[in-house]
Residue, then its C-alpha position, 0 to 999 in steps of 0.5 A: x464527493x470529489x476524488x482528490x480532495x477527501x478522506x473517505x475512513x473505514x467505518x469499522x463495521x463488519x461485512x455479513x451476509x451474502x450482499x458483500x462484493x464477491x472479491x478475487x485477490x490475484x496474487x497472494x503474496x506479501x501484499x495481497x496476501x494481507x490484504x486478504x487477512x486484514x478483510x476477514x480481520x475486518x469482519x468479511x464473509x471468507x465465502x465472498x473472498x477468494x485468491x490466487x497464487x503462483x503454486x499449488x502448496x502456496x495456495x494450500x497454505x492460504x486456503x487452510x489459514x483463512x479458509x477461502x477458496x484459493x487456487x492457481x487459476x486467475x480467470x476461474x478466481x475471477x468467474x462471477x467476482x465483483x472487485x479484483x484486487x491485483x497484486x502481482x509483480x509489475x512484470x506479471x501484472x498484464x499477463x495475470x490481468x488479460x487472464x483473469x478478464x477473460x471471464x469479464x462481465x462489464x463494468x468490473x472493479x479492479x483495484x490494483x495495488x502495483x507499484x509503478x502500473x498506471x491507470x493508464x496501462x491498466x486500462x489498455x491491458x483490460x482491452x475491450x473489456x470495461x472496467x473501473x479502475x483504481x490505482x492504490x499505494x500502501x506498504x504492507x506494515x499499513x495494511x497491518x494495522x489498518x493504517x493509510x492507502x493512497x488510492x486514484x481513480x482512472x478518469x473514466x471511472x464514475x466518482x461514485x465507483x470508488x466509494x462503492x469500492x472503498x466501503x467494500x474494502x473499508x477494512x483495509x484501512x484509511x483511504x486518501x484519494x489523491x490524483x495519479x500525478x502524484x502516485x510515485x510519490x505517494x508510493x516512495x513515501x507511504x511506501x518506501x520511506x518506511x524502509x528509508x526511516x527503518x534504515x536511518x533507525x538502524x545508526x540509532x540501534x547499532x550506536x547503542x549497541x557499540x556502547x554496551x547496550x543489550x541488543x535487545x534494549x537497544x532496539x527497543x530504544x530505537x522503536x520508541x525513538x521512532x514511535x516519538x517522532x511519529x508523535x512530534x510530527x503529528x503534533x506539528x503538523x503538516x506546516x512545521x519546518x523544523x518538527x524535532x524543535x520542542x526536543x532540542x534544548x540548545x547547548x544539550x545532548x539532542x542538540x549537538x546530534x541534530x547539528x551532526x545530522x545537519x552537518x551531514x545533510x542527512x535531511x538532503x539525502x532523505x529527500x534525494x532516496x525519495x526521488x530516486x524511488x519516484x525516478x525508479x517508480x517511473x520506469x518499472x512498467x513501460x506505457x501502453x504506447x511503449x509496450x506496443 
C-alpha cells in the first residue's frame, strides 16, 4: 500500500486480549486525553493503555475515568510500550520525547500528534534510538466522533509500520495518508478551519439573536445551518466551485446574502486565515538544525 495515495478506514472491531500494542499516550490533555477515551470507546484493553500528565491529581482524574494506569512519569509510562502517542505542547515536546526513550527498545512506534513538530525534528530528538515515526493532523471535535486524522509517514519508516500502527489505533477514526509537505495544510484545515467555520457561524447565530430569536433557537438554527452545508459539499464534491449553488434561487432571500459575502470577500479572507495558520504552523517549532 502506498503511503500517499490511500485511505486505510477503521474496521470498527473491538481490540481484546493481551495481543494488542501496549500504548503509552504522553500527554493527556485536550488531545491526548481523547485519544485515550476514543480507544477504550473502540473496544481497547484499559490493560494495554497507559498515560501521562503533568501533575499528580490530573493523573488521578484519568486514572479513576478510564481505569488505566496514568502517572507523571514519561519514561516509566514508556517501559515495555509498543506505540507512543505524543501530545504535548510543541515547546515540551523534545524534553517529554528524550524522556520517555530513555527506556527505548529498537524499532519504537511514535505517533506524534504535535502541531507544527516535524518528522524531521522527531527523528533527531529520538537520537540514537530507533523509531518509526509518524506525524498526524486532526482537531480534537474529530477524534470525538471518530472522524478524519491526516497521518505521514517519515521516509525511514518501512510503508508496512503504518498499517501496523493504524490497525492498532483504528478507533481513532478515518486515517488519510498524505506526504508531510502537505501537513501544515492539513492541520489549518482539518484542524483550525474548524475554529474559522465556528467563528464565521458565530455572525450567523448573533444575526438571529438581534432579530428577537431565542438564543437557544438560534443557535440551534446555525448548527443546521452548518451541518447543511456539511451536506451540500459533500454532495458537490471535491470539483465544485460555487458548492452553495443549488441553494441559491436568483433574485431570493439566500441570494442576496451570498452576494453580500461575495462583496465582502469573505471567501478571500477564509483562504488567507488558512495560510496565515499554515505561516504560523511553520514556525511553532524550529528544525533540528536551528535547534542545534
Amino acid at each position: 500500500m502506498s503511503r500517499t495515495d490511500s485511505i486505510v478506514t477503521d474496521a470498527r472491531t473491538p481490540l481484546t486480549g493481551d495481543w494488542a500494542p501496549l500504548v503509552a499516550v504522553l500527554g493527556a490533555g485536550h488531545i491526548g486525553g481523547t485519544v485515550v477515551a476514543r480507544l477504550l470507546a473502540g473496544g481497547y484493553p484499559p490493560s494495554r493503555l497507559r498515560a501521562t500528565t503533568r501533575s499528580r491529581a490530573h493523573a488521578a482524574e484519568i486514572a479513576a475515568a478510564h481505569g488505566i494506569a496514568t502517572g507523571e512519569d514519561n519514561a516509566e509510562a514508556a517501559s515495555g510500550a509498543n506505540i507512543l502517542v505524543l501530545a504535548v505542547r510543541p515547546d515540551q515536546a523534545d524534553a517529554v520525547l528524550a524522556e520517555a526513550l530513555r527506556v527505548a527498545e529498537p524499532a519504537r512506534y511514535v505517533v506524534s500528534f504535535v502541531a507544527g513538530y516535524s518528522l524531521a525534528r522527531l527523528t533527531s530528538a529520538a537520537g540514537p534510538t530507533p523509531v518509526h515515526a509518524f506525524r498526524v493532523a486532526t482537531n480534537v471535535a474529530a477524534l470525538e466522533t471518530s472522524g478524519v486524522l491526516a497521518v505521514s509517514t517519515a521516509p525511514s519508516s518501512p510503508a508496512e509500520s503504518l498499517e501496523r500502527v493504524m490497525a492498532a489505533l483504528r478507533p481513532l477514526g478515518t486515517f488519510v495518508p498524505l506526504p508531510e509537505s502537505q501537513q501544515d495544510t492539513a492541520a489549518s484545515t482539518l484542524g483550525s478551519g474548524a475554529a474559522f467555520l465556528a467563528l464565521a457561524a458565530t455572525g450567523v447565530r448573533e444575526a438571529a439573536s438581534a432579530a428577537g430569536v431565542a438564543p437557544e433557537h438560534a443557535l440551534l438554527f446555525t448548527v443546521e445551518a452548518l451541518e447543511c452545508a456539511a451536506a451540500l459539499l459533500r454532495q458537490a464534491g471535491p470539483a465544485s466551485a460555487e458548492p452553495w449553488a443549488s441553494l441559491v434561487t436568483p433574485g431570493g432571500l439566500t441570494a442576496a446574502g451570498v452576494d453580500s459575502l461575495l462583496s465582502h470577500g469573505v471567501s478571500d479572507h477564509m483562504a488567507e486565515a488558512v495560510r496565515a495558520a499554515v505561516d504560523r504552523a511553520r514556525v511553532v517549532t524550529p528544525t533540528p538544525a536551528e535547534a542545534t
